[in-house]
N, CA, C and O atoms as a Tinker XYZ file with bonds, in Angstrom:
   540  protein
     1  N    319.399000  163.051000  108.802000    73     2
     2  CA   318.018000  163.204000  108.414000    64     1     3
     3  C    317.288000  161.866000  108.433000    63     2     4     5
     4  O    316.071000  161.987000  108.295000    81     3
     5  N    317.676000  160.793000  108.552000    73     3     6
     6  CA   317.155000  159.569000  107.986000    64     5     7
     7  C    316.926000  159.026000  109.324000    63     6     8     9
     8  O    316.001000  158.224000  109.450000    81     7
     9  N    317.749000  159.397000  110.511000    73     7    10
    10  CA   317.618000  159.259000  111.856000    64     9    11
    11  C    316.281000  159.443000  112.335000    63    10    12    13
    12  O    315.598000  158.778000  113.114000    81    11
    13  N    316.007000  160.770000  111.525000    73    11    14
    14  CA   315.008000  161.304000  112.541000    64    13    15
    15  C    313.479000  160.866000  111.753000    63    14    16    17
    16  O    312.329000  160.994000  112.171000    81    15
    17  N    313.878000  160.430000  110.746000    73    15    18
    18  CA   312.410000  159.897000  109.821000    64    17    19
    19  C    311.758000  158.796000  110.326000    63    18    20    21
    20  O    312.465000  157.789000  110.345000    81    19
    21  N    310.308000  158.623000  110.864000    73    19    22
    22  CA   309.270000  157.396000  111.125000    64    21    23
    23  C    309.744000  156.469000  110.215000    63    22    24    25
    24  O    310.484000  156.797000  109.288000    81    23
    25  N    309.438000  155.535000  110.376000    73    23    26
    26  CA   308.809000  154.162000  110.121000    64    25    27
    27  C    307.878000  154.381000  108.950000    63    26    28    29
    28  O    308.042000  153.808000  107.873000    81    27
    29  N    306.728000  155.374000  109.237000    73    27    30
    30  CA   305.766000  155.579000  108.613000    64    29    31
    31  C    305.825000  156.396000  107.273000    63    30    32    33
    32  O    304.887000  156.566000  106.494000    81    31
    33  N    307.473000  157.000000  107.121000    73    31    34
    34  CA   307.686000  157.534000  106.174000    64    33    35
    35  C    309.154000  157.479000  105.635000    63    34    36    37
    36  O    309.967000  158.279000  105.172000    81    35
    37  N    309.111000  156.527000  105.839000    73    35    38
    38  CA   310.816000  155.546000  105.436000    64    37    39
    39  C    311.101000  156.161000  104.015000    63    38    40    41
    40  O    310.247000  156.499000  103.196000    81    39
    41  N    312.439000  156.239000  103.886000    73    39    42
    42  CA   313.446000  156.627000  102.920000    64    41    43
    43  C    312.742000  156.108000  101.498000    63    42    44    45
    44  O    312.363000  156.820000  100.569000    81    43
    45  N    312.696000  155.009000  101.581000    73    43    46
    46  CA   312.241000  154.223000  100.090000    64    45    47
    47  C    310.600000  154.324000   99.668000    63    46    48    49
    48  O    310.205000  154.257000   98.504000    81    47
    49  N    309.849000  154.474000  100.687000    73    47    50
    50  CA   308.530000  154.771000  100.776000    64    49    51
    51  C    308.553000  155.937000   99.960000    63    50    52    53
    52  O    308.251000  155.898000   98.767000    81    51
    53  N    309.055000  157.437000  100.825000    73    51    54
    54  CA   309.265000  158.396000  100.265000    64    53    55
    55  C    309.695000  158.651000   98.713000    63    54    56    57
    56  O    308.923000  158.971000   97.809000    81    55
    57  N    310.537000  158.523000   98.650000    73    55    58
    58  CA   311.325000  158.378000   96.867000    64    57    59
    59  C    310.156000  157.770000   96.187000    63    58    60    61
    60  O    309.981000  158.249000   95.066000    81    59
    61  N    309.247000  156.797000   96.555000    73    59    62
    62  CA   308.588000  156.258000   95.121000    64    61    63
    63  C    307.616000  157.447000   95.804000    63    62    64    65
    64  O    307.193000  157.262000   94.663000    81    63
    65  N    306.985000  158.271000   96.355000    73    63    66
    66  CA   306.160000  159.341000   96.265000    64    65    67
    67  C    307.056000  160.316000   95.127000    63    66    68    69
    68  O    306.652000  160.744000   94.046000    81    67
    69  N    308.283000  160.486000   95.707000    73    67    70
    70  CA   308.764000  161.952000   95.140000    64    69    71
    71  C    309.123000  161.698000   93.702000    63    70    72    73
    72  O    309.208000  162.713000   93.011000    81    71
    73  N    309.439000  160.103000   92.893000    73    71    74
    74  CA   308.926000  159.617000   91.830000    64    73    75
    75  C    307.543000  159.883000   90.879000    63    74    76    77
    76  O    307.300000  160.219000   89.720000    81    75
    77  N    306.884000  159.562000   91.960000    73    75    78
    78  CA   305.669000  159.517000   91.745000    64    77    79
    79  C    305.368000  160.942000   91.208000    63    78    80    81
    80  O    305.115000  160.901000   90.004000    81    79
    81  N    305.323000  162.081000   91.691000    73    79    82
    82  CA   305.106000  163.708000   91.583000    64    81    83
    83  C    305.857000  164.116000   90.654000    63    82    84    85
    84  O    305.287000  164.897000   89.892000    81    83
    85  N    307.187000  163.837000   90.356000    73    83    86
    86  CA   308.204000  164.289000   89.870000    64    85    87
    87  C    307.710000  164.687000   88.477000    63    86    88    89
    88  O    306.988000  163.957000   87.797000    81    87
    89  N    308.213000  166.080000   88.039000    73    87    90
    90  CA   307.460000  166.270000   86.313000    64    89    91
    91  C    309.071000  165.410000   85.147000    63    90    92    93
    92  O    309.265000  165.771000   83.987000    81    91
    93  N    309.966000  164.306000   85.873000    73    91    94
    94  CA   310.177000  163.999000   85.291000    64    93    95
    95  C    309.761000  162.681000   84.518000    63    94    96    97
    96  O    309.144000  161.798000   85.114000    81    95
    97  N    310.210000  162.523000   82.781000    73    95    98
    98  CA   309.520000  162.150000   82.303000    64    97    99
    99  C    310.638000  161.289000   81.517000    63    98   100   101
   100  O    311.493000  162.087000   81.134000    81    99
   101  N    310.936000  160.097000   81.165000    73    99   102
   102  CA   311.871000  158.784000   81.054000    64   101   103
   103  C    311.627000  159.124000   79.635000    63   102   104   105
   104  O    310.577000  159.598000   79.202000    81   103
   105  N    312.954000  158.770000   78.774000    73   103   106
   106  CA   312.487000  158.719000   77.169000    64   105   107
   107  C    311.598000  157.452000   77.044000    63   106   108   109
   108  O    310.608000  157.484000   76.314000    81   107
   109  N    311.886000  156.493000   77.646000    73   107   110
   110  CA   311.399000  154.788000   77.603000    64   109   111
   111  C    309.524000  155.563000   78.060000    63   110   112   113
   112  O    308.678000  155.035000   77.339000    81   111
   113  N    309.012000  156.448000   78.895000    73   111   114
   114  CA   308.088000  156.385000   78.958000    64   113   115
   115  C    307.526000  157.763000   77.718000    63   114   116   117
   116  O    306.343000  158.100000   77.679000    81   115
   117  N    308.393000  158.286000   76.975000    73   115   118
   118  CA   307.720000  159.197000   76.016000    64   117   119
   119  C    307.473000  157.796000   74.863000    63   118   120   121
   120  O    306.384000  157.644000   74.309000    81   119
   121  N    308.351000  157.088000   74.686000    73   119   122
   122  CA   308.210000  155.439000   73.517000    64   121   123
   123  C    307.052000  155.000000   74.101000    63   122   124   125
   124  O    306.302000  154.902000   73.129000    81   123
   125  N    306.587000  154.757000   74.819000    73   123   126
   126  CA   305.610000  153.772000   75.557000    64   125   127
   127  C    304.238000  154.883000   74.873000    63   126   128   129
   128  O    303.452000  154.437000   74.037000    81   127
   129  N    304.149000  156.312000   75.385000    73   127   130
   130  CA   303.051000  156.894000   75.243000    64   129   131
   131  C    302.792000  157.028000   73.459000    63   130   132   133
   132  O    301.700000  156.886000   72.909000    81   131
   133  N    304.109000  157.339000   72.766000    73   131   134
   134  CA   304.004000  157.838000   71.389000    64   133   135
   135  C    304.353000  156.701000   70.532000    63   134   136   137
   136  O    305.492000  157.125000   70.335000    81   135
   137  N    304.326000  155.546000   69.817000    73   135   138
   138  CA   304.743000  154.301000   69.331000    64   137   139
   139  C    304.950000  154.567000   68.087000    63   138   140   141
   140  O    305.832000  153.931000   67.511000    81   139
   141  N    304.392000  155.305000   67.555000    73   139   142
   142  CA   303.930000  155.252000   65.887000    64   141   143
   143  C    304.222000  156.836000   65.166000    63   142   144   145
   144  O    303.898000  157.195000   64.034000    81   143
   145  N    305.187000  157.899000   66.590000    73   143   146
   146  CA   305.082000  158.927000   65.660000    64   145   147
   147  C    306.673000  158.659000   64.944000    63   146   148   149
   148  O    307.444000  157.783000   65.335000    81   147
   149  N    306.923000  159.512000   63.947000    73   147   150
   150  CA   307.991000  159.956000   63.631000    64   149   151
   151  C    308.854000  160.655000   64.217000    63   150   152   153
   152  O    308.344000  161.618000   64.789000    81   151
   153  N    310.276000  160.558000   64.350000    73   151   154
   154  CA   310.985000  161.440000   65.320000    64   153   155
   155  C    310.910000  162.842000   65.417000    63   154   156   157
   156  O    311.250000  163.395000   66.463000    81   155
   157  N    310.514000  163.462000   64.473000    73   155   158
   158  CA   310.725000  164.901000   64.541000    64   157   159
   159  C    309.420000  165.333000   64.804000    63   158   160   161
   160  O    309.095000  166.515000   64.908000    81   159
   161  N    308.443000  164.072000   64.945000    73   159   162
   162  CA   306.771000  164.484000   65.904000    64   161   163
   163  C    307.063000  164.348000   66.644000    63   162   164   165
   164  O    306.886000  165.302000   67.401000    81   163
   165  N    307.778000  163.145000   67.254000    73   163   166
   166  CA   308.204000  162.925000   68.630000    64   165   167
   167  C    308.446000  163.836000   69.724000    63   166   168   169
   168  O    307.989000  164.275000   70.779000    81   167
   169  N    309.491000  163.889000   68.842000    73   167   170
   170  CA   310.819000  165.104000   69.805000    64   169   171
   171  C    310.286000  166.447000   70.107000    63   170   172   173
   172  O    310.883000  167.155000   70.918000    81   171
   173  N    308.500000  167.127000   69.133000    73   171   174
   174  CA   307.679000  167.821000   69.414000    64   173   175
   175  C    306.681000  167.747000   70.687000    63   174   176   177
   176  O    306.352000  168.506000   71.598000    81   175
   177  N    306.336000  166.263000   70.215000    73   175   178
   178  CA   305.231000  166.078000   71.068000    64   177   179
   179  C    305.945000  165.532000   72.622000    63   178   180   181
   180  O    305.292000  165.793000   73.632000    81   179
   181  N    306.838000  165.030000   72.727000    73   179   182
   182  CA   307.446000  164.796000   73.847000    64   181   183
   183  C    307.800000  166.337000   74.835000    63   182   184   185
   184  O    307.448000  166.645000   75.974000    81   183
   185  N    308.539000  166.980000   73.932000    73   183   186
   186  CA   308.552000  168.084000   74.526000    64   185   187
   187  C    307.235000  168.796000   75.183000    63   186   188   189
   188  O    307.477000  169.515000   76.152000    81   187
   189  N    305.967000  168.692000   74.802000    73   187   190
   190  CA   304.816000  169.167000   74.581000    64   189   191
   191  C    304.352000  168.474000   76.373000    63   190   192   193
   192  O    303.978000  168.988000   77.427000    81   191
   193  N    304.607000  167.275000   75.960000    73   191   194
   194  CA   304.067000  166.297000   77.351000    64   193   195
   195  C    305.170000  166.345000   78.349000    63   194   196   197
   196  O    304.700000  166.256000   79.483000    81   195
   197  N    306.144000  166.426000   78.342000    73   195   198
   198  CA   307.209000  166.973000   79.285000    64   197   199
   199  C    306.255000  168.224000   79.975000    63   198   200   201
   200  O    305.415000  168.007000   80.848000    81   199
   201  N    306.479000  169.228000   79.551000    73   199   202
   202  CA   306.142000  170.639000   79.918000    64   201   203
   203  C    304.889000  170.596000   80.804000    63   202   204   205
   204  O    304.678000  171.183000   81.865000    81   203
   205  N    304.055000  169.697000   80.057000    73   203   206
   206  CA   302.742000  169.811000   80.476000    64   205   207
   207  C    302.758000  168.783000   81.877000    63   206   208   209
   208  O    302.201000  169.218000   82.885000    81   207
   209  N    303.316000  167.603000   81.916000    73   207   210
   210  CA   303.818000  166.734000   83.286000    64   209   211
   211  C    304.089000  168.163000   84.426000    63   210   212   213
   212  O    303.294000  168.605000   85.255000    81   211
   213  N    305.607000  168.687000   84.078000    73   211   214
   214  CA   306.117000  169.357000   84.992000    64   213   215
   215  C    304.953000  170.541000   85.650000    63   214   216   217
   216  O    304.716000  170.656000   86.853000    81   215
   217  N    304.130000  171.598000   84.234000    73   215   218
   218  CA   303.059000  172.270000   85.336000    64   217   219
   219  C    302.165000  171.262000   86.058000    63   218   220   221
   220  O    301.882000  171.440000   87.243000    81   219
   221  N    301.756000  170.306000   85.434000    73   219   222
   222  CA   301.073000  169.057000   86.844000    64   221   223
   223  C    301.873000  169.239000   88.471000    63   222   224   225
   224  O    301.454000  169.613000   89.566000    81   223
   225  N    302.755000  168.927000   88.139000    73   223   226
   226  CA   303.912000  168.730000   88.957000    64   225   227
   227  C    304.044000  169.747000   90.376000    63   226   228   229
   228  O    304.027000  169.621000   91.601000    81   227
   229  N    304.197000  170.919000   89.249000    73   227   230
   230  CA   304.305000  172.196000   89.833000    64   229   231
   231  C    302.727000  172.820000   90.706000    63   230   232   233
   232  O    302.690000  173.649000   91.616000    81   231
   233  N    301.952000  172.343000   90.280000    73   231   234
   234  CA   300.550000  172.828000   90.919000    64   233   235
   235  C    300.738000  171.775000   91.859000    63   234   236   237
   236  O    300.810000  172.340000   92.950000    81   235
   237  N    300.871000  170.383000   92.041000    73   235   238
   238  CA   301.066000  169.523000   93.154000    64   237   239
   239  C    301.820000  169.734000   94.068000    63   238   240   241
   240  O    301.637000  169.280000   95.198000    81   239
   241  N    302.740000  170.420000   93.753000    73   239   242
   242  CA   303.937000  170.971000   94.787000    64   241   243
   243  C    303.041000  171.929000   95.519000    63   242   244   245
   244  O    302.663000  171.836000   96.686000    81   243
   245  N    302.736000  172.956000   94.554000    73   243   246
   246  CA   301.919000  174.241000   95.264000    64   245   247
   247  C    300.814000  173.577000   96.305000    63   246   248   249
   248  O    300.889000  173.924000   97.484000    81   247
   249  N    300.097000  172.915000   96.026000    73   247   250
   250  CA   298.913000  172.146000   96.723000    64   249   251
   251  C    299.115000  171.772000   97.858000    63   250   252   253
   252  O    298.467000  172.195000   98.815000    81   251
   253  N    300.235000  170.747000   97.959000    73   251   254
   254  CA   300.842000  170.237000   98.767000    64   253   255
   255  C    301.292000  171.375000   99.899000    63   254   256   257
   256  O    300.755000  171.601000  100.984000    81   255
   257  N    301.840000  171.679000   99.613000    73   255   258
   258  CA   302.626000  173.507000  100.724000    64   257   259
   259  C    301.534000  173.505000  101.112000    63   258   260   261
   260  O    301.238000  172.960000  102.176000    81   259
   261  N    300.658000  174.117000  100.342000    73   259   262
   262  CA   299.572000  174.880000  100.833000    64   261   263
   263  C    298.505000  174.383000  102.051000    63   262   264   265
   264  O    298.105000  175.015000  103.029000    81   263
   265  N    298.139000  172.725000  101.520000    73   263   266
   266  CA   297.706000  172.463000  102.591000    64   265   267
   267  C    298.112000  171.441000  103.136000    63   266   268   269
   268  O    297.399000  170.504000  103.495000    81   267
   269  N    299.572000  171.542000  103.277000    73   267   270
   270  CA   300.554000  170.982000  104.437000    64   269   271
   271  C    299.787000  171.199000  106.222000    63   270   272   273
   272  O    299.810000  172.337000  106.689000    81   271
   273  N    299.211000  170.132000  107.005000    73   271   274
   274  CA   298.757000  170.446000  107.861000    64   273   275
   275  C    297.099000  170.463000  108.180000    63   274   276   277
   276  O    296.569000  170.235000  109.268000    81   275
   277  N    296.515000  170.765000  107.048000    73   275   278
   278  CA   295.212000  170.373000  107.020000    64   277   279
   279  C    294.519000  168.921000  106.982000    63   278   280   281
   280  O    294.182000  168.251000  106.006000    81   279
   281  N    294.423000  168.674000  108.235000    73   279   282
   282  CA   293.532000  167.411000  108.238000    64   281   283
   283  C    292.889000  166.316000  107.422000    63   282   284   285
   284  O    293.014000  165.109000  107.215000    81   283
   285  N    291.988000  167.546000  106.990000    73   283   286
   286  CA   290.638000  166.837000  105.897000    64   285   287
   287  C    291.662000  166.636000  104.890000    63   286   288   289
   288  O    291.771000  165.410000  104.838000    81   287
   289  N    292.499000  167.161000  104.037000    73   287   290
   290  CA   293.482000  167.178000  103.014000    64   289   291
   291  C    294.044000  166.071000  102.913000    63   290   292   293
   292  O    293.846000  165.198000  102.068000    81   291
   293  N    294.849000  166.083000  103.885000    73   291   294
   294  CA   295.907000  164.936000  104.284000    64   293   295
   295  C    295.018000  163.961000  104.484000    63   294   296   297
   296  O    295.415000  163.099000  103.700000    81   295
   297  N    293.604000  163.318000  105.288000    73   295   298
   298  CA   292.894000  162.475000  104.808000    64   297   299
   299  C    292.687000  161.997000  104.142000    63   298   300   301
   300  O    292.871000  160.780000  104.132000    81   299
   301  N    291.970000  162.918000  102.779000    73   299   302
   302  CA   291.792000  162.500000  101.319000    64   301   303
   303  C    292.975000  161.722000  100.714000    63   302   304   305
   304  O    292.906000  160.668000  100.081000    81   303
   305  N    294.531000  162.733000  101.154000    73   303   306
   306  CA   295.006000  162.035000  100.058000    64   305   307
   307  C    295.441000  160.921000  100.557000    63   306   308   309
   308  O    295.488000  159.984000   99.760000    81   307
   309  N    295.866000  160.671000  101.908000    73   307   310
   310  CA   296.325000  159.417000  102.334000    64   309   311
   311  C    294.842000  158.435000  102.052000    63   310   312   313
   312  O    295.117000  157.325000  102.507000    81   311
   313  N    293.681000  158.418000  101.598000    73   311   314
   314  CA   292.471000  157.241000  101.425000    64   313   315
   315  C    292.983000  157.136000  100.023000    63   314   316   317
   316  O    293.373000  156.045000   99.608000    81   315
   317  N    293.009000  158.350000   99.164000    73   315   318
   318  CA   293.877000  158.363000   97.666000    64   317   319
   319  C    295.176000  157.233000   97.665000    63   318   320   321
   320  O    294.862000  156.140000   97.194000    81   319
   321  N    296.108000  157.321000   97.974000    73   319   322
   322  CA   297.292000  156.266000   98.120000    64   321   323
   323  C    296.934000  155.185000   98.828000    63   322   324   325
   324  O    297.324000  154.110000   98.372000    81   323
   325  N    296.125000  155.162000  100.093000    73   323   326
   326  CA   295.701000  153.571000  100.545000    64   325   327
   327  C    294.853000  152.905000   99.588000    63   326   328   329
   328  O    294.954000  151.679000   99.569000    81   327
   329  N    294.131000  153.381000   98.879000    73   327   330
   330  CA   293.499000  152.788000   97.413000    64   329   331
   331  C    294.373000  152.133000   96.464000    63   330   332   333
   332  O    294.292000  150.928000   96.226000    81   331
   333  N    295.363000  153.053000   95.818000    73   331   334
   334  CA   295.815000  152.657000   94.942000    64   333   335
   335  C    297.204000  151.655000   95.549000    63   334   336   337
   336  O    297.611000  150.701000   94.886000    81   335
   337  N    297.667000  151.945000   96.549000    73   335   338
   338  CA   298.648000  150.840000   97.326000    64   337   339
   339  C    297.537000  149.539000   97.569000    63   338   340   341
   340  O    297.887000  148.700000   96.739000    81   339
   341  N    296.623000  149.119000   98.162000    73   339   342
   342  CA   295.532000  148.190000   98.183000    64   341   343
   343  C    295.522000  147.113000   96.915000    63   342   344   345
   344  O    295.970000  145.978000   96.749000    81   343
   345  N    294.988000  147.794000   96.338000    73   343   346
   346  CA   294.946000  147.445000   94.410000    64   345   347
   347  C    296.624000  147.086000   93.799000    63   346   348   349
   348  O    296.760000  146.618000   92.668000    81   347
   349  N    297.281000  147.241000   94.287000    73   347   350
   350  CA   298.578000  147.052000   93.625000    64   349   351
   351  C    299.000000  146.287000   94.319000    63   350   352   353
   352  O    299.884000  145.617000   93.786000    81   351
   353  N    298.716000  145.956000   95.656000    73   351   354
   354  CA   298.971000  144.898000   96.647000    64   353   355
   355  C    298.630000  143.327000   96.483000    63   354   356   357
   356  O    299.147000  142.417000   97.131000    81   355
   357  N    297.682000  143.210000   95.511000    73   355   358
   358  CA   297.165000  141.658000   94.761000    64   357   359
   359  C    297.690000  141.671000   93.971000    63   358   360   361
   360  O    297.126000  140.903000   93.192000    81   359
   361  N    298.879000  142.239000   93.339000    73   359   362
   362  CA   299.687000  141.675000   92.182000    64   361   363
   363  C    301.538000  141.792000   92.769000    63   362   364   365
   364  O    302.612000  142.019000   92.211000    81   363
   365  N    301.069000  141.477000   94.229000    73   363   366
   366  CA   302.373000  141.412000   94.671000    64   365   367
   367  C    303.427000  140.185000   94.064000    63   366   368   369
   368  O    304.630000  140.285000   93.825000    81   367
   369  N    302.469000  138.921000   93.897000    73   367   370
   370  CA   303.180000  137.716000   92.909000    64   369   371
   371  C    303.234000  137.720000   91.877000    63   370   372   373
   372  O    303.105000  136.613000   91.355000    81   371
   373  N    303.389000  138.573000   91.216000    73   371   374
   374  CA   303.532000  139.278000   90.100000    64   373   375
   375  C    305.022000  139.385000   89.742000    63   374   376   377
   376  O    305.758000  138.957000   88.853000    81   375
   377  N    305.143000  140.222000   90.942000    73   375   378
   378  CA   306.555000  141.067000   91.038000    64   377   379
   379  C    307.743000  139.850000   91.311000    63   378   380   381
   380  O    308.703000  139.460000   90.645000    81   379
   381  N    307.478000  139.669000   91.926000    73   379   382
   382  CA   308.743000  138.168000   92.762000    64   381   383
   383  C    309.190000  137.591000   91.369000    63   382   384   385
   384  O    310.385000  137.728000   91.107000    81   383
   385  N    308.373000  136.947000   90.411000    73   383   386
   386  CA   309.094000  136.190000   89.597000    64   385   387
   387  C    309.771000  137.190000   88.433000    63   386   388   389
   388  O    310.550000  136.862000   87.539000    81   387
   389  N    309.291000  138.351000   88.695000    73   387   390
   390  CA   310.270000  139.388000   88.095000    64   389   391
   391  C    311.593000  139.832000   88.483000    63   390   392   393
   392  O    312.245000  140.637000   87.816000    81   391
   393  N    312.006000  139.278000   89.615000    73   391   394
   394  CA   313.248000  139.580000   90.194000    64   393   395
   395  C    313.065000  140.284000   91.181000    63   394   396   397
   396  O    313.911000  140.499000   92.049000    81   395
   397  N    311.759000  140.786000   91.149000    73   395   398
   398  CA   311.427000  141.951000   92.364000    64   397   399
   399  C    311.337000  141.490000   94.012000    63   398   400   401
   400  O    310.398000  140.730000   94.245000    81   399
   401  N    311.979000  141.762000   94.889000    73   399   402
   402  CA   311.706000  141.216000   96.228000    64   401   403
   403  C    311.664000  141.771000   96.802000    63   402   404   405
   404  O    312.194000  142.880000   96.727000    81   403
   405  N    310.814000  141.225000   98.018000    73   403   406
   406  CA   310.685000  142.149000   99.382000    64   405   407
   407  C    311.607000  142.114000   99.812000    63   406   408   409
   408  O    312.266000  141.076000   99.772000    81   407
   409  N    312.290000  143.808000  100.721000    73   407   410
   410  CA   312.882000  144.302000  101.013000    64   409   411
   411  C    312.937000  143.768000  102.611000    63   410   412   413
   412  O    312.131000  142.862000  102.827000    81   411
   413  N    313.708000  144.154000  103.702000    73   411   414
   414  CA   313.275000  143.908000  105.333000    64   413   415
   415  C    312.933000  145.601000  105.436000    63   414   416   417
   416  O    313.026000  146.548000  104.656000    81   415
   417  N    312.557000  145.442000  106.632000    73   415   418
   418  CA   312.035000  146.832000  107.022000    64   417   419
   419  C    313.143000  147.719000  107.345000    63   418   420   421
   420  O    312.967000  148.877000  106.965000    81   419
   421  N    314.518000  147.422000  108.099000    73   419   422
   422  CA   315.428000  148.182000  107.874000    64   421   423
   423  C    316.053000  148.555000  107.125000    63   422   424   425
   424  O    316.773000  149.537000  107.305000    81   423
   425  N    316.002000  147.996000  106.190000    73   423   426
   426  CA   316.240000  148.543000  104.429000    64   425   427
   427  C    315.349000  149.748000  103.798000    63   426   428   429
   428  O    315.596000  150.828000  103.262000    81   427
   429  N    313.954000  148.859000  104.204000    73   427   430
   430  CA   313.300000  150.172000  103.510000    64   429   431
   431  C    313.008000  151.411000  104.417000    63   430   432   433
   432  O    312.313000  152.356000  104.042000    81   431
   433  N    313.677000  151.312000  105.802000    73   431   434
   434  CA   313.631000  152.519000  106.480000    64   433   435
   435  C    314.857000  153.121000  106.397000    63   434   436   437
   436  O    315.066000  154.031000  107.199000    81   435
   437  N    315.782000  152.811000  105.562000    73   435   438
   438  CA   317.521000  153.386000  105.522000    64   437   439
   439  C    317.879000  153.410000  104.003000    63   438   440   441
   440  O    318.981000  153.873000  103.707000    81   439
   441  N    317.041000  152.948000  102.991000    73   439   442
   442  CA   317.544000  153.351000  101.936000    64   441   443
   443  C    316.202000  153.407000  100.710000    63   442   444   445
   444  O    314.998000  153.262000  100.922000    81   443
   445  N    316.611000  153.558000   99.953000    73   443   446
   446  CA   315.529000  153.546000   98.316000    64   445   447
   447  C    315.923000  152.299000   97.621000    63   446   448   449
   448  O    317.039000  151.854000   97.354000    81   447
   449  N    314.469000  151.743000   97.345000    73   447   450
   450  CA   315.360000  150.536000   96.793000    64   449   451
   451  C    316.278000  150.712000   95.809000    63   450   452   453
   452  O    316.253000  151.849000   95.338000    81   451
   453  N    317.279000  149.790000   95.219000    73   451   454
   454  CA   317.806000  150.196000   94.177000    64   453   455
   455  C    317.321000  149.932000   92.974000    63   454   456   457
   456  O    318.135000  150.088000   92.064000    81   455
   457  N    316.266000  149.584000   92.674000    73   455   458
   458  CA   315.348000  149.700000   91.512000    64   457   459
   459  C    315.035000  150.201000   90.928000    63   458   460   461
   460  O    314.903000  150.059000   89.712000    81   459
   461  N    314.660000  151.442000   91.984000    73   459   462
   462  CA   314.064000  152.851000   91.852000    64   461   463
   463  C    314.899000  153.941000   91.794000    63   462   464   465
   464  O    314.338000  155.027000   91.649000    81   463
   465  N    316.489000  153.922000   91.896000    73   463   466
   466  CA   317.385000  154.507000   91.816000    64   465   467
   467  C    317.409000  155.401000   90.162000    63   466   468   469
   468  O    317.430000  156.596000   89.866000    81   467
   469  N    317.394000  154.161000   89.381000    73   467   470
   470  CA   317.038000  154.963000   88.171000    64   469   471
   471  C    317.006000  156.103000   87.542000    63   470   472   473
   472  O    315.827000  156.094000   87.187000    81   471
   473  N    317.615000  157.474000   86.982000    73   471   474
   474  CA   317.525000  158.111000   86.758000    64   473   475
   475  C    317.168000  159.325000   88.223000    63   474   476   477
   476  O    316.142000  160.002000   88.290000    81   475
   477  N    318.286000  159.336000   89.255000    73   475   478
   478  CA   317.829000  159.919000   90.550000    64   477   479
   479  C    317.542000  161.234000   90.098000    63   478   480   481
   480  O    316.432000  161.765000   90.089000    81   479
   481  N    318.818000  161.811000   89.656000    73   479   482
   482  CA   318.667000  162.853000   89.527000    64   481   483
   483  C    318.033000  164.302000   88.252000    63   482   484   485
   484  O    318.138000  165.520000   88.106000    81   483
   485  N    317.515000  163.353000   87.732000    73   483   486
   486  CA   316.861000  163.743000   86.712000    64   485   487
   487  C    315.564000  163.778000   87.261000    63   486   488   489
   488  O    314.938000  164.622000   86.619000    81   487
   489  N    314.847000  163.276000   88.137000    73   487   490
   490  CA   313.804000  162.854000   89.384000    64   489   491
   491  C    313.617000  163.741000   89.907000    63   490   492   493
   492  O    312.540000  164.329000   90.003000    81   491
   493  N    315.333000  164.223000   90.668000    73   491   494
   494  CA   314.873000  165.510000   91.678000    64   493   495
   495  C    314.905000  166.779000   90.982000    63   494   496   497
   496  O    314.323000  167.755000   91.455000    81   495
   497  N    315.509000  166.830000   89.949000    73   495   498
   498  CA   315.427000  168.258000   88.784000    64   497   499
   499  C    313.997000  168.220000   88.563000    63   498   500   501
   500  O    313.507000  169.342000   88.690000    81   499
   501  N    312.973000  167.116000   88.211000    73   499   502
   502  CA   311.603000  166.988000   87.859000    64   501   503
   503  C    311.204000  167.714000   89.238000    63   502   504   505
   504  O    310.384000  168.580000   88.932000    81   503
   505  N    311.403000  167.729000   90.441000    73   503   506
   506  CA   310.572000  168.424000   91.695000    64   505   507
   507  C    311.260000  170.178000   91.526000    63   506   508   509
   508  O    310.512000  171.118000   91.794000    81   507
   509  N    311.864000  170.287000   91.335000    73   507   510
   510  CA   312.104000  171.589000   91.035000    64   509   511
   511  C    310.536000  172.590000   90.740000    63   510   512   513
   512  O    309.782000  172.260000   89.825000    81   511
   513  N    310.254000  173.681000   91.553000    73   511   514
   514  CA   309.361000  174.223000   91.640000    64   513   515
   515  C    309.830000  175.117000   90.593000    63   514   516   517
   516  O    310.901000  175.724000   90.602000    81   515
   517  N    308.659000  175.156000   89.412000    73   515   518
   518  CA   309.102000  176.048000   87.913000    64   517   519
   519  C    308.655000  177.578000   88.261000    63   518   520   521
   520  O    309.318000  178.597000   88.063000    81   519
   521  N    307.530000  177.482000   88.755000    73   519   522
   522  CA   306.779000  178.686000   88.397000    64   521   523
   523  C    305.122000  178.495000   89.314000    63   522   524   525
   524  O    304.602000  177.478000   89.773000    81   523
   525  N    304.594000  180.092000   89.309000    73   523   526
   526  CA   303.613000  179.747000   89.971000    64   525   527
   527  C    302.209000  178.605000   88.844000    63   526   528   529
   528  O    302.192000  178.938000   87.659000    81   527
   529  N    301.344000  177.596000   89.181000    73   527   530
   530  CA   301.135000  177.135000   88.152000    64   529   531
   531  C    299.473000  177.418000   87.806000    63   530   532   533
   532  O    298.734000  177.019000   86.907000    81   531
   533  N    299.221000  178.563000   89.319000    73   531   534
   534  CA   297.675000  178.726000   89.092000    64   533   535
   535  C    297.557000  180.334000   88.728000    63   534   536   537
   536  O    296.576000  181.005000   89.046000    81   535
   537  N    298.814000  180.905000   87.943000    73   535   538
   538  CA   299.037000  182.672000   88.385000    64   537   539
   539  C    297.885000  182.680000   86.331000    63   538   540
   540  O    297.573000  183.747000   85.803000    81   539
């Protein structure tokens, strides 16, 4: 499969999309959103924002299918990601003294970084299509 994948949609590219969508949700990022509740709000309200991520998730999936192939669509969203890739692109020296480095291009066309490895499969359980999310 990795044979037959562009350039334009390399292995590691991909994964931080399917990251990106995924209705999964990191305990480190339920701490980050909730700081100050108590655990047994927590473990409510986390659950609460879990659920509610994954129907996000799940209508993006649907969206996506749906207008898999449509032009104008696929326009929008690729000006959508060249925006926010743009903007995240001036804090590339940012990253370096974080340990973070650029990859070569045959790397990022043959694997995911391992950065982003993180919790894989809890990632791809998050793409799991739940339910219809507009019924």
């Amino acid at each position: 499969m990795i044979s037959m994948m562009s350039a334009a949609f390399a292995m590691g590219p991909a994964w931080t999309l399917m990251r990106a969508i995924s209705g999964y949700m990191s305990d480190e990022e339920v701490d980050r959103m909730m700081p100050f509740h108590d655990s047994d709000e927590k473990a409510h309200a986390a659950k609460n924002h879990r659920a509610e991520k994954q129907q996000e998730t799940d209508a993006i999936l649907e969206t996506l299918d749906l207008f898999s192939g449509d032009n104008s669509f696929e326009n929008e969203l690729r000006a959508a990601i060249k925006e926010v890739t743009a903007r995240y692109a001036g804090t590339r020296s940012e990253r370096v003294p974080n340990g973070r480095r650029r990859r070569a291009a045959s790397k990022i066309k043959s694997s995911i970084n391992p950065e982003a490895k993180m919790d894989s499969k809890e990632v791809l359980e998050g793409l799991m299509y739940r339910a219809d999310p507009f019924a």
